[in-house]
N, C-alpha and C positions, 0 to 999 in steps of 0.2 A: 504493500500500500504506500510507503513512505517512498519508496522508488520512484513509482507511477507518478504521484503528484509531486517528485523533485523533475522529474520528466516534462511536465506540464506547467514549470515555472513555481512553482509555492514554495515559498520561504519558509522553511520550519522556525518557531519562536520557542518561548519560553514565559508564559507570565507568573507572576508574585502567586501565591496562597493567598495572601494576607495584602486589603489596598483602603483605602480612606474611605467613610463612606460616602462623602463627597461625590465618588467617582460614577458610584449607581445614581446618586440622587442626580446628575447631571442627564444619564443615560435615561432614566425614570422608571429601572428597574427597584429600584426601591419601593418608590410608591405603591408598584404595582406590587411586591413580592416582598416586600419588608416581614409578613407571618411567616413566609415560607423560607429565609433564609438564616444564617446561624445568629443570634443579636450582634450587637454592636456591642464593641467594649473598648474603654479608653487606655491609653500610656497612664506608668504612674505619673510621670512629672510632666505630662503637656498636655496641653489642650486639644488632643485628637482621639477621631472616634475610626475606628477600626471594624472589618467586615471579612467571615470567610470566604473567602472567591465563588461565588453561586456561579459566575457563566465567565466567559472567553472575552464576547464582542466588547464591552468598554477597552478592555488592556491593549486590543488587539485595533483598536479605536488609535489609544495612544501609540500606539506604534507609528502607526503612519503618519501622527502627525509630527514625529520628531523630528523630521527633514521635510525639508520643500519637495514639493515632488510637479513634474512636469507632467503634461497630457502624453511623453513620450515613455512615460515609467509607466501609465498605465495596460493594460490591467496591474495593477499589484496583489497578490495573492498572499494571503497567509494561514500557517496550518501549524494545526498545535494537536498533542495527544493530550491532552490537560484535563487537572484534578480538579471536579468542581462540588462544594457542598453544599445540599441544601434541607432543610430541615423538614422532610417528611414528615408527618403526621404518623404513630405509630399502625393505625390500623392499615395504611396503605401500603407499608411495608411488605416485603415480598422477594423470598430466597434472595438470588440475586441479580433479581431484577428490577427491584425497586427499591432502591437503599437509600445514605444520606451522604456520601460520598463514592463518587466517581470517574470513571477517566472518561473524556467524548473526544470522539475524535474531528476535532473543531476545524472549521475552515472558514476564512471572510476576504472576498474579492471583494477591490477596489475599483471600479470602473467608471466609465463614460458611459451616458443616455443611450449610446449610439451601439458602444459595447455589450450592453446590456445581454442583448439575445440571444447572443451570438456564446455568452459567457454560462446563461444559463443552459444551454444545449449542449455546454461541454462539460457542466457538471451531470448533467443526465444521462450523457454518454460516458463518464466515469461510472456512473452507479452502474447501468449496465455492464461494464466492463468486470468492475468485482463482484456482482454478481454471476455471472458468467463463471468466471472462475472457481465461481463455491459454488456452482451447479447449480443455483436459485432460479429457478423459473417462473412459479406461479405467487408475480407479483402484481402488485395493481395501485393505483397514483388517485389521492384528491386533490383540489388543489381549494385553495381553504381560504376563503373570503371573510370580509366582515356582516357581521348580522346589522343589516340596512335598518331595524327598527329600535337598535342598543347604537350609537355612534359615539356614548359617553364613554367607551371603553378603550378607543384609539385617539392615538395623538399624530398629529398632525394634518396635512391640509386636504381635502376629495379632488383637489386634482392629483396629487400624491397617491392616493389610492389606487385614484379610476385609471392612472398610467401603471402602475404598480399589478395590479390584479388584469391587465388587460395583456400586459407582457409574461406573466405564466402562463394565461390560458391558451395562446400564440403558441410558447415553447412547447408547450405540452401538447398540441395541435399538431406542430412544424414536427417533433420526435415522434411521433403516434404513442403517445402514454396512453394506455386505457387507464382515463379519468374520468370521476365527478366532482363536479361546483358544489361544494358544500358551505354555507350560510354559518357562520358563525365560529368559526372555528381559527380564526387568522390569526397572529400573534399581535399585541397591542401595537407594535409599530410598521407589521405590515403582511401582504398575504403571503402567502408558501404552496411550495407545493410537498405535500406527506406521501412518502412510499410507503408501501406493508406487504411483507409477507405472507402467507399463511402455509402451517405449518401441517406436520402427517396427521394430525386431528382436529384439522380446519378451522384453528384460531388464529387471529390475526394481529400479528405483531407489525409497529410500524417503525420502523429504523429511519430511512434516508430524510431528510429534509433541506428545501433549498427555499430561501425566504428573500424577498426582495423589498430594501429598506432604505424609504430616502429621510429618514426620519433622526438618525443616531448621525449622520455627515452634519447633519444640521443642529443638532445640539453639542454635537463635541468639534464643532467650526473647522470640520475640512474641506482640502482646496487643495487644486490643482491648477497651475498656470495653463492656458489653453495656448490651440496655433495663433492666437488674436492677441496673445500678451496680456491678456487678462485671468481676472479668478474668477472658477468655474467650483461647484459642489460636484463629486463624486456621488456614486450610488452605491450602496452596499450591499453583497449577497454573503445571507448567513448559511452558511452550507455543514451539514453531516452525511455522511454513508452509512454507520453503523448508528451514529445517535451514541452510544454509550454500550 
C-alpha cells in the first residue's frame, strides 16, 4: 500500500498525538465532537488546553500551510498511517472493531477546482486497485449528501455544497461505481463518497471513503499562488481505503 501511493506522489507524514485544542476549535471538529473525543487537559504551568489526536485533517491542514506552495506543487498529496482517539461510548464498543484508539490509514489531496475530478477518479481507481489484490469483489459505493431539511448541521456556503456533491456524483458516474444518493449522511463539512463490503454472511462493512471539502482550506486560510500571480483557495479530499 505505502509503495503504491509513494508511486502516485503522496508524501508520507507524521502528526503529534497530543495538539492544542485550538487546532479542532479552528477546524470545528470540536464543536461538533467535543463528547466524542478524549477531554481537554491543561500544562501545569501554562495556560494551554490540550486534546488526544481524534482525526489527521487539521495537522495535515498545517502541513501545507508551512511553505508557500504554487499552482505548480499542486496536486499535493498527503498520507499518514496514524493513531487516532476517540472516546466511544462503552456500549458501542466492539472486538476490534470498534475501539477508542486506532491507526487509519489517512490521506488528504490538495488540489485545484479544475483538478478536482480528475483526483477523485484516481483515488477510486486506487480502491479498486487494492481491492483487487485482496480479491474483494462484491463491493458497492453511496455517495452521501446533506439532508436538505436539517442545513443546521453543515458549515459552510450551498454553492460549496451544490459544487461539492455534484462532483462525486460525476466521478462516481465517469468510474461506473454502482451507487446510491443517500440524504443525510455527508460529513458536517462536506459530501463523500462510502465504499462497503459485504462479507460471507452478507453484512456490510464500509471501509473506503473519499470526501470533498472546500470548507477546512477556508478556515485554516490556504492558498496557492495561481498562473495569474494571485491567491487562489485549494480544495481538499479527505480520503481512506481501509478507514481503520
Amino acid at each position: 500500500m505505502m509503495s503504491i501511493q509513494k508511486r502516485l506522489g503522496y508524501k508520507y507524514v507524521i502528526s503529534p498525538h497530543l495538539a492544542k485544542t485550538d487546532l479542532y476549535k479552528i477546524s470545528g471538529h470540536y464543536e461538533k465532537y467535543k463528547d466524542s473525543s478524549f477531554s481537554e487537559f491543561s500544562t501545569p504551568d501554562q495556560d494551554e488546553t490540550f486534546m488526544l489526536k481524534p482525526m489527521n485533517c487539521p495537522h495535515h491542514s498545517e502541513i501545507y500551510k508551512a511553505f508557500p506552495k504554487s499552482y505548480k506543487d499542486l496536486p499535493y498529496r498527503l498520507a499518514e498511517n496514524g493513531n487516532v482517539s476517540r472516546f466511544e461510548p462503552s456500549g458501542t464498543l466492539h472486538g476490534m472493531t470498534r475501539v477508542r484508539c486506532f491507526c487509519q490509514d489517512d490521506a488528504h489531496i490538495f488540489c485545484t477546482t479544475e483538478q478536482l475530478g480528475n483526483e477523485i477518479g484516481d483515488v477510486i481507481a486506487l480502491v479498486r486497485t487494492v481491492f483487487k489484490r485482496l480479491g474483494f469483489e462484491n463491493y458497492k459505493a453511496q455517495v452521501s449528501v446533506r439532508d436538505k431539511n436539517n442545513l443546521s448541521k453543515y458549515i459552510g456556503s450551498a454553492d460549496d455544497w451544490n459544487r461539492a456533491e455534484n462532483d462525486l456524483i460525476q466521478a462516481a458516474q465517469i468510474f461506473n461505481l454502482n451507487f446510491e444518493v443517500v440524504e443525510g449522511e455527508a460529513a458536517f463539512y462536506g459530501p463523500k463518497i462510502d465504499i462497503s463490503l459485504t462479507d460471507s454472511m452478507n453484512r456490510s462493512w464500509q471501509l473506503s471513503t473519499i470526501q470533498v471539502d472546500y470548507q477546512l482550506p477556508e478556515r485554516f486560510g490556504l492558498e496557492y499562488v495561481g498562473p495569474d500571480n494571485k491567491k487562489h483557495r485549494p480544495v481538499m479530499i479527505h480520503r481512506a481505503i481501509f478507514g481503520s
